[in-house]
N, C-alpha and C positions, 0 to 999 in steps of 0.2 A: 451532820451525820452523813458517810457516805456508804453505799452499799454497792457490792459488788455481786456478783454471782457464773459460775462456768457450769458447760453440757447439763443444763437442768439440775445440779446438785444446789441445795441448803446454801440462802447469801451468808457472804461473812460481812458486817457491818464495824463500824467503829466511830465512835462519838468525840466529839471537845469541846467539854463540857465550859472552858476558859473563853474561848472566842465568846466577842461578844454579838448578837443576833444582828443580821444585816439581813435586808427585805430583800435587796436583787443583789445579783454578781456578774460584772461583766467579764469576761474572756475577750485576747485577742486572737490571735491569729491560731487555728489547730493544725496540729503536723502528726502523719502519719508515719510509722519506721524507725523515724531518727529526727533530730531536730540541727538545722546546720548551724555552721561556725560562728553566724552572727546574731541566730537568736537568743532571746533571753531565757533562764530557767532561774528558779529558787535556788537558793545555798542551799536548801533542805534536801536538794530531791537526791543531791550524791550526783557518783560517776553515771553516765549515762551510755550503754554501749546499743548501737543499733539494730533495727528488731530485721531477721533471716527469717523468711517462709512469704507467705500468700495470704493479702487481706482478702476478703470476699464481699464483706458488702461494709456498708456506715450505716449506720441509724444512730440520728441524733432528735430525740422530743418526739418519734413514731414519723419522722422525715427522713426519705432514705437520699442518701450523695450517691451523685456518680463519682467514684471516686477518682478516675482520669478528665473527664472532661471539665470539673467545677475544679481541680488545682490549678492553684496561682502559680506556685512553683514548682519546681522536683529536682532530683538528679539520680542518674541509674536505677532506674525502674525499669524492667521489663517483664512481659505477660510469663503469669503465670499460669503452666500448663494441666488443665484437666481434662481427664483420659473422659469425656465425653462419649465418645464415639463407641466405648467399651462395652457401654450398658445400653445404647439405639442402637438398633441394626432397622437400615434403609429399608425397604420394601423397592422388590419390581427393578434390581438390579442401581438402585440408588447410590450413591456416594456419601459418607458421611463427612464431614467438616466440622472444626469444633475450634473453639478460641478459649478465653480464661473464661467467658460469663458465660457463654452460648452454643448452641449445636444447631447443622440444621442438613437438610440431606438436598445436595441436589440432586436433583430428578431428573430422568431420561427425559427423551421425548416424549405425550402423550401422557406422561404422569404428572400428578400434582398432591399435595397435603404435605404435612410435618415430616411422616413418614415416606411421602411418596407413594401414599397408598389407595389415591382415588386416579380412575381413568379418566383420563379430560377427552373432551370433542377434536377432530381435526379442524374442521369449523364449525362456527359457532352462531346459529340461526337465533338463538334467544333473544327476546328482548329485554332492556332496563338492567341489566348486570346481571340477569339470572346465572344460576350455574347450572354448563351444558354437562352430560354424561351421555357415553354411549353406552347406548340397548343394545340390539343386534345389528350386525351389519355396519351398512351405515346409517340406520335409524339412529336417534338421541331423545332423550328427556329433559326438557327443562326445570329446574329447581326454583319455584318463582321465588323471590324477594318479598320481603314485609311489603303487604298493600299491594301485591298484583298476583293474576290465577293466569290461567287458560294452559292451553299444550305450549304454548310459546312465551307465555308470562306478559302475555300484551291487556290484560283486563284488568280495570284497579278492583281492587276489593276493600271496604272496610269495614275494618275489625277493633269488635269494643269487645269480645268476650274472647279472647284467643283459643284456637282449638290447634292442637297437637296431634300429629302422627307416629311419634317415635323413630327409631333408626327405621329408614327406607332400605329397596331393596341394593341401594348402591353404595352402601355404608355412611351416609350423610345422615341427620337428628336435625327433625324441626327444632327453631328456637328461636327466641326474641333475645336482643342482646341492650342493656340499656348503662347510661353514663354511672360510672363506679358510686357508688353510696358515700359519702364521707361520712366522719366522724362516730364512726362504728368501732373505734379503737377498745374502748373500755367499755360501752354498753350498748347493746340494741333490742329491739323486738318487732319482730316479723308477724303480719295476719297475711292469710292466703285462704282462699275456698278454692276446692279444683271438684271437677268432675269424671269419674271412670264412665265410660265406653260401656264394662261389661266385667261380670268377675276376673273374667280370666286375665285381663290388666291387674290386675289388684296383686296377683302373684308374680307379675314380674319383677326386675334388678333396674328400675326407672330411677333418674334423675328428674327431680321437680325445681332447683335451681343451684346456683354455683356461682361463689365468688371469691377468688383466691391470688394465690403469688403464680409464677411467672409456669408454674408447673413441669420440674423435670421429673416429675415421681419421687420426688426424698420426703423423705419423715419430716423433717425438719419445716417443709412449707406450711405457712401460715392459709387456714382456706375455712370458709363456712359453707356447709352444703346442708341440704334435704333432697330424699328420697324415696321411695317405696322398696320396702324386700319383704317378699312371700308377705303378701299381706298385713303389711305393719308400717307407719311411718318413721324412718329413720333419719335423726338431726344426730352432724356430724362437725366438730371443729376441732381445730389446733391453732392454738397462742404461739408456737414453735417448738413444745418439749413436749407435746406428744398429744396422741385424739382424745377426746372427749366424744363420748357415742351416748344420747337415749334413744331406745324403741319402745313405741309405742303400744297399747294393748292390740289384737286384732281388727281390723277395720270392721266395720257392718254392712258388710254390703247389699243389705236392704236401704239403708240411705242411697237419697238422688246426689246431694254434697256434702261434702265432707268440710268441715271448717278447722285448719290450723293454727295455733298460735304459740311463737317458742322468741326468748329472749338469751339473752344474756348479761351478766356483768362482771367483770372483771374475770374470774376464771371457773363461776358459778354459772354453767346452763339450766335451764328450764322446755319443757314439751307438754302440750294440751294439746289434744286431738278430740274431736268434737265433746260428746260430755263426761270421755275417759277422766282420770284424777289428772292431776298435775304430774309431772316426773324430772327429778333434777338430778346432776350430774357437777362433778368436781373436778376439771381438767387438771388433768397429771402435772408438776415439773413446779415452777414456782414462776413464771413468766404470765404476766396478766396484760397484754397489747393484743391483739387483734390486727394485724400489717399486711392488708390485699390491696393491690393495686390494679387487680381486673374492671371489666367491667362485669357487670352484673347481668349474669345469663341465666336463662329462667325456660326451661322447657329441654333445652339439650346444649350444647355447645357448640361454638360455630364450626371447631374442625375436631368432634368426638373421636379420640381415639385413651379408652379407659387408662390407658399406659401411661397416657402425657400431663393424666394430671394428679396431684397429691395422693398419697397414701392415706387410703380410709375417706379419699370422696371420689373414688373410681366406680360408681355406680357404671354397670354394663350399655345401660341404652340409654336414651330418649325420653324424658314421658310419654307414656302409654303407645307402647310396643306391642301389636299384635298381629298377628298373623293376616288375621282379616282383614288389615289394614283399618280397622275402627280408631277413632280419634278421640282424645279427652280431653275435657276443656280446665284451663282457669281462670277462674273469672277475676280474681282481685286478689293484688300482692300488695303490701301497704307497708309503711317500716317509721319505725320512731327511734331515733337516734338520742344521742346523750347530748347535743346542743340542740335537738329538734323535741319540745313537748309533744307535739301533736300527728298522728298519725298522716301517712300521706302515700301517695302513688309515686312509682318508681318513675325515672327521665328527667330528663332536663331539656322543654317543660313539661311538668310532672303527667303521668301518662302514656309518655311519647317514647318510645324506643328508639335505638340508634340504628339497628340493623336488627335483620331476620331473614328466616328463609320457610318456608314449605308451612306456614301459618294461616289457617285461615279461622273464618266467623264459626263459633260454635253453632250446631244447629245447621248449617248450613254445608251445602258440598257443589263443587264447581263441575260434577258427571254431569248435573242438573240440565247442562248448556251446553253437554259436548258426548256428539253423536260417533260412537262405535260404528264403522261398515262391517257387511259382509262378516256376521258371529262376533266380533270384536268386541270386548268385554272392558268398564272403565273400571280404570285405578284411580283412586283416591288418598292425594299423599298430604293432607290440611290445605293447602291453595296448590298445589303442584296435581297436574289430571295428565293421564297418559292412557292408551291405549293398548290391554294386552290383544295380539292379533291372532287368528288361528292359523292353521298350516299352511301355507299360497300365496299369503299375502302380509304386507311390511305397512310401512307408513305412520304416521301422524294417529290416523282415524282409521288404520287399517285399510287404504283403498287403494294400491300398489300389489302389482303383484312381484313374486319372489320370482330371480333367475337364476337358472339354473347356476351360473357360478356364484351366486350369493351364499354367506356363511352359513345362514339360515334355512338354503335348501334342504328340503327334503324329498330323497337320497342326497348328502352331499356328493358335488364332481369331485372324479376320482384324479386329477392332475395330481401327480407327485410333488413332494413339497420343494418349493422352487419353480416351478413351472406359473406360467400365469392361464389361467379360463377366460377365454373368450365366449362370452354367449353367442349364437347361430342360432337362426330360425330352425335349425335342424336340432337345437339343444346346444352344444357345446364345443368349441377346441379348445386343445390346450398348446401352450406355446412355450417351448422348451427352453430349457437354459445350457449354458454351452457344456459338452458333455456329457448331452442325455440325447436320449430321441425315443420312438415309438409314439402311437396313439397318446399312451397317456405319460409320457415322457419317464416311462418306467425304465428302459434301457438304458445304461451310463456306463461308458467305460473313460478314463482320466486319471493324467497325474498332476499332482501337484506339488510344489515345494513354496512353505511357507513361513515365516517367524510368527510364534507362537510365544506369548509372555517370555522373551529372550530367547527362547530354545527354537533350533532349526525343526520343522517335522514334516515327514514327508507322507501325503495320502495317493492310494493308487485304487482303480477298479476296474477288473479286465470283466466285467459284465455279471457276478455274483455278489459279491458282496468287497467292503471298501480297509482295504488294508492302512493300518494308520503306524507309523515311527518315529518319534520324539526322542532327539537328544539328551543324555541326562545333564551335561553340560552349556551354558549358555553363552552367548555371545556378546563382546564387547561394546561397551553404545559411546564409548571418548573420541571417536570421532579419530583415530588415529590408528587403527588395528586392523588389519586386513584379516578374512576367514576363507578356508577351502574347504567346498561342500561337492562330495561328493555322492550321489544318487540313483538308483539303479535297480533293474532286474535281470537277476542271473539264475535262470529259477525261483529262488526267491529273491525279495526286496533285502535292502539294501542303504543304511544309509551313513556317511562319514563326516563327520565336522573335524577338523585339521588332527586329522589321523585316526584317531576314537570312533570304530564301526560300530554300528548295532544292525543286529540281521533278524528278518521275520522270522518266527519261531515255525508257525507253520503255513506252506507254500498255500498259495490258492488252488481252484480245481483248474479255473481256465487259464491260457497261458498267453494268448494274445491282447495286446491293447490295440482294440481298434475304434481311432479318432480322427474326426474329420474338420476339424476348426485347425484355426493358425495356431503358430506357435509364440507363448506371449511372454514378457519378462518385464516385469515392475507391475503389473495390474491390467486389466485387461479394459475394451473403448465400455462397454458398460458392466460395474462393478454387480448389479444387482441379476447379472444376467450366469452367474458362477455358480455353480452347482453347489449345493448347499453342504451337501457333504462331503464334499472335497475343501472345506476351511473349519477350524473351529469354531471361529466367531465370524462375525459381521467383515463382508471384505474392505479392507482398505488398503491402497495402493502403498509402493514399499519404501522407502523415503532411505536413501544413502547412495551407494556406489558401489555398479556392478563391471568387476574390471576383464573377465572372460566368460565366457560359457561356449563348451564344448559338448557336443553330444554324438555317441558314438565316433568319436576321435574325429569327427568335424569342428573346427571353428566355426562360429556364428560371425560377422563382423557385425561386431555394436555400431554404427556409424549409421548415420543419415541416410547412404546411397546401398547399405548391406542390408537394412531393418526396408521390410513391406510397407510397416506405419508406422504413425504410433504420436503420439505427444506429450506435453510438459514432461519435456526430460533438456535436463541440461548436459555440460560437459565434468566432468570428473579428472583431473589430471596423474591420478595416481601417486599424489606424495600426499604424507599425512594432511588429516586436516584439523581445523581448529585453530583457535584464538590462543595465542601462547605469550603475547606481551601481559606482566606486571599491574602495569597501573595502564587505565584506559577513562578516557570523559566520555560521559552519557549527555549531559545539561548542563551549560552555565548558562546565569541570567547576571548583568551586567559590562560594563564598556572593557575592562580588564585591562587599563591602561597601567595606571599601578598599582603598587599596596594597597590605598590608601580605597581604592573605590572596593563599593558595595557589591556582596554578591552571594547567592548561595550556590552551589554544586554540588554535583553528585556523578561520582565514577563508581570503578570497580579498583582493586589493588587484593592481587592472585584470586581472583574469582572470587572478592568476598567486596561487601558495599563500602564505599566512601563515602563522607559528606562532608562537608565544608562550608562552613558561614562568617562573611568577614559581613557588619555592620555601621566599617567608618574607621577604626581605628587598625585593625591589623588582621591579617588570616588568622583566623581560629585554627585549631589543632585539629587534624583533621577526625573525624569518629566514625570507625570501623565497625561493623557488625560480622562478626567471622561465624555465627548460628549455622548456615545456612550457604552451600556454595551455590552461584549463580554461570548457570553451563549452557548447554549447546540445547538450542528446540523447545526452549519453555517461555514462557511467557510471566512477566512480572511485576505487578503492579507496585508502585513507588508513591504515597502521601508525604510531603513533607511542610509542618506545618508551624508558623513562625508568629508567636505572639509577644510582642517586644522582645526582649532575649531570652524567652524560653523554646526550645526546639522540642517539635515532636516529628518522631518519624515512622513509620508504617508501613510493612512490605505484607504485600494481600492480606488484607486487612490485618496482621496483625502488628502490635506495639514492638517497636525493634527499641526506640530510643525514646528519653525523655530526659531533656541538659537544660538546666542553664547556666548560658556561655558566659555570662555577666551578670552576676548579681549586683553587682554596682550600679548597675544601667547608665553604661556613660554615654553608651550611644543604645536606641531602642529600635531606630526606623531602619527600612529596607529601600536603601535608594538605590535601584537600579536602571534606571533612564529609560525603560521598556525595551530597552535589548535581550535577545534570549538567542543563545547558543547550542545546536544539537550536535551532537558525536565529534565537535573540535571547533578551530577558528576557520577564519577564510585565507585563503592561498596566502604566503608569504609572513605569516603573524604564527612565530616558535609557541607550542603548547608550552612547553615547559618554565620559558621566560613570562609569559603574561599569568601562569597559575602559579609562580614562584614554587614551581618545584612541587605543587603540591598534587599535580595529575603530569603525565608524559606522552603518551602517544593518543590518537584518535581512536574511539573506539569503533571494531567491526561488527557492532551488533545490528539489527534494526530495532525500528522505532515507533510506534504507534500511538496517537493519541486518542484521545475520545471522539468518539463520532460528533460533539456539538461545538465541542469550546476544544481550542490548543493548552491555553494557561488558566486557571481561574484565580484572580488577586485581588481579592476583597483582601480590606485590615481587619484582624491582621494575615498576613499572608501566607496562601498556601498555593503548591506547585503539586498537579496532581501529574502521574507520571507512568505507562503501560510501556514495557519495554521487553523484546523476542532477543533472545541471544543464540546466532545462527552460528552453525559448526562451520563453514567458512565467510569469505567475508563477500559473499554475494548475498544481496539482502535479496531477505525470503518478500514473495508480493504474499 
């Protein structure tokens, strides 16, 4: 009998009742999509045409395949695109990034988490891997780790009764984090006794433990959770076709502890809370597996952010969340699996947790050893102890005083933004940035012209306030297009991109610009020293070719002996720029004497990738990737990775190619004599004769490799590869 079943709907089964009974079945080889030219199928199964769209995952016996790294074979596979990025939005100025399985946000400077959403330390005084956060200033907090306290996390502590603080004030959740449970597919059962703090824990949106799938917030993830809401215990799962929720009666919060006990089987839950009734539950959908691959987090999770994980176990905080900072404890989590009789402690070995942070011993609190100066008042975060300080004074233990230009002062210094405070015995100066001046560098008069996400814009300030005009039109970036910007005040501002004026609507009051600095073109000797409101964003020098500037019908002469100062500037010759050959080589590896020798490659042909693998018998046909054109100022990473005659290839991280070049396997190995070729041959050896035509000229890009290794060539073999394609053919340092 085989059953089938789709999106949660009723299986449809079918019997044969003729065969006769066989104990086991072996299969050989499974193929996903299509099945090629030389494997076998039944007479039965008919025509076979191959499957168009996007697998997502395998599971085979509650065992999930990677479904690119464990194939033997392939041909023409490429990632498939999901809009990721549609439904995360970054935190903190983030960047989101997304492939077919995965998303993840890079993060500025100074940020860190999933989202990008924790402030990290500039340095980091902690000890044992704590994590640093900044407080004020440059004050920080330590977040100690399972089994260590103090301000610095340098004290061991041990903990047999775990006690919990909930989400701290830095958006972190104590938690103990231990090795995944197995065998929890088709049946489990969970004991746990925890302790509240105080009622007012009892009402909040707490997680007491969580163990689930990979959590991008979809319905469909497989997760088991327990929690508290408004004073009731809440046990929550999904099989994959939808939650299964009991709550509990009201807790009593005249009890010291409370005792837990909830199972499951197949797609029947169960919830007992201390000597409430029993209460069961029938998970929706017709799928009876249980499929978490977490590990087993118990108190909060290691980067809580409610968003990132399943639908229906996005419990708000931490265990025991309160204001007061008060902590709850649990004293014993225990679980009996369906190949385990007998009840047992979580870890491997049992007990032992693999990580944690801000946990410490029930009953106990680390203020106990750590002395407040001068009013300073201890925080209590389960083993993590900080100092809140009063007005004057900063520090560890509060025994620092505050300066006047610290962010913390109170009065804050009045320097205008951009300026820098210097402390003085006398209290304070401030130190102007170019284009301002007075005491407190309130005075600014400045123009400037600057490219703004393409568009020319021009800001000015004759000492009132700062007139700004933006292009509606934007500017060419191929590396081949010259622009005329013209800029101005004639009563009003004024400004032209190759003919197209836009004019200030209304004039300012004052009419003089009066500035006392030089005069600068491409960026100035320090960038952070630019008036802040004369740029939109963060200054960065201007990267192209500037072929006049005229002011008041003077010439400037750009030249060495005409410019005051200045540096990293090259020369510009005024004819288009840019790489305008066809085909170009990036990498060969091999002696390339003739046909018949080993080799892979990798060029470009019209800005789009080539690659090339001969393995003994003949150049392979070369495989294009045209997705994606590769131009002037970026940067690109190249995997290309060769396991007997299957190719796989990779541009920033994602899958461009998967061939195999020979299913025959007549030749499997990569003999290349450990020669390796960059951007073409040496003097007097024709590209196009030793790559038989299949690359023609040298390429003008640059080249960068990894900071440790040039090649890495383990079998089977792979050529990892970072490569900048510069608008001419001066290679960029």
């Amino acid at each position: 009998m085989i059953e089938m079943t789709a999106d949660g709907k009723p299986p449809i089964q079918k019997k044969d009742i003729e065969t006769s009974y066989t104990s086991e079945v072996y299969f050989e080889s499974m193929f996903l999509g299509h099945i090629p030219a030389n494997g076998k199928t039944s007479k039965n199964v008919g025509h076979i045409c191959g499957f168009r769209g996007c697998i997502w995952e395998l599971q085979v016996n509650n065992k999930e395949f990677s479904i690119i790294d464990e194939a033997q074979h392939g041909r023409n596979i490429e990632n498939c695109h999901v809009p990721w990025c549609a439904r995360h939005l970054c935190q903190n100025n983030g960047a989101c990034i997304s492939d077919s399985e995965d998303w993840f946000c890079e993060c500025p400077r100074l940020y860190s988490g999933k989202l990008c959403q924790f402030a990290t330390c500039e340095n980091n005084p902690c000890g044992n891997g704590a994590t640093c956060v900044p407080k004020l200033g440059t004050d920080i907090v330590c977040l100690c780790p399972y089994g260590r306290s103090g301000p610095f996390c340098t004290d061991a502590v041990a903990v047999t009764q775990p006690r919990f603080s909930g989400t701290d004030d830095f958006g972190y959740t104590s938690f103990l984090a231990y090795s995944r449970v197995s065998d929890i597919s088709s049946h489990h059962e969970f004991h746990l006794k925890f302790q509240l703090a105080n009622n007012h824990s009892a009402l909040q949106n707490n997680l007491i433990f969580f163990t689930g799938q990979k959590g991008h917030g979809l319905d469909g993830d497989d997760f088991l959770a327990v929690g508290l809401l408004t004073g009731r215990v809440v046990y929550t799962y999904n099989l994959g076709s939808g939650v299964a929720r009991i709550r509990s009666e009201p807790l009593d919060l005249s009890l010291g502890i409370h005792t837990v006990r909830l199972g499951r089987s197949f797609r029947e839950g169960w919830l007992k809370v201390d000597d409430h009734k029993n209460k069961s539950v029938i998970g929706p959908g017709r799928l009876v597996g249980l499929n978490v691959f977490s590990e087993f987090y118990v108190g909060g999770y290691s980067e809580y952010t409610p968003g990132l994980l399943p639908n229906g176990a996005n419990f708000k905080n931490g265990f025991q969340d309160c204001p007061c900072l008060s902590s709850g404890c649990i004293f014993t989590v225990q679980a009996r699996t369906e190949k385990d009789g007998r009840f047992r402690g979580l870890g491997n070995p049992e007990g032992h947790p693999s990580s944690g942070r801000s946990v410490g011993q029930c009953g106990a609190t680390p203020c106990g050893v750590v002395e407040c100066h001068n009013g300073g008042t201890c925080a209590d975060g389960g083993s993590t102890v900080y100092c809140h300080y009063p007005t004057g004074w900063r520090g560890a233990l509060c025994a620092e005083t505050v300066s006047p230009c610290d962010p913390e002062h109170d009065p804050p210094h009045r320097c205008n933004r951009g300026a820098t405070c210097i402390p003085s015995p006398q209290g304070y100066a401030c130190h102007c940035p170019l284009g301002t001046t007075g005491s407190y560098c309130e005075q600014g008069d400045f123009l400037c012209i600057s490219l703004v996400n393409g568009s020319i814009q021009l800001r000015y300030n004759l000492g009132d306030r700062t007139i700004t005009l933006e292009t509606l039109q934007k500017v060419a970036t191929n590396g081949s297009t010259w622009h005329m910007v013209k800029a101005g005040r004639f009563g009003a501002g004024y400004l032209d991109l190759d003919g197209i004026r836009m004019t200030e609507k209304a004039s300012t009051k004052m009419s003089i610009l009066d500035t006392n600095t030089d005069f600068y073109i491409g960026g100035v000797s320090s960038l952070n020293r630019v008036n802040p409101s004369a740029i939109a964003n963060e200054p960065v020098g201007f990267h192209g070719c500037v072929q006049e500037v005229i002011i008041n019908n003077q010439e400037l002469q750009l030249t060495e002996l005409g410019a005051k100062g200045g540096s990293n500037v090259g020369d510009c010759d005024g004819t288009a720029c840019g790489t305008t050959e066809t085909d170009s080589l990036i990498i060969w590896m091999g002696k390339a004497q003739n046909e018949d020798n080993d080799f892979p490659a990798i060029g470009l042909h019209n800005q789009t990738l080539k690659i090339a693998v001969n393995l003994g018998e003949r150049i392979a046909v070369p495989m294009s990737y045209s997705n994606d054109t590769f131009c002037c100022n970026k940067w690109h990473h190249v995997a290309i990775i060769q396991n007997q005659t299957l190719i796989k290839a990779y541009v920033n991280n994602s899958l461009i190619l998967f061939e195999d070049i020979d299913p025959n396997r007549r030749f499997t190995a990569l003999n290349y004599d450990g020669i390796c070729y960059l951007g073409g041959f040496e003097y007097g050896r024709k590209l196009v004769i030793k790559s038989k035509k299949t690359f023609y000229v040298k390429s003008q890009g640059s080249c960068s490799m990894d900071d440790h290794k040039i090649f890495e060539l383990p079998k089977p073999h792979s050529i990892l590869l970072g490569y900048k394609f510069s608008n001419d053919s001066t290679p960029f340092l």
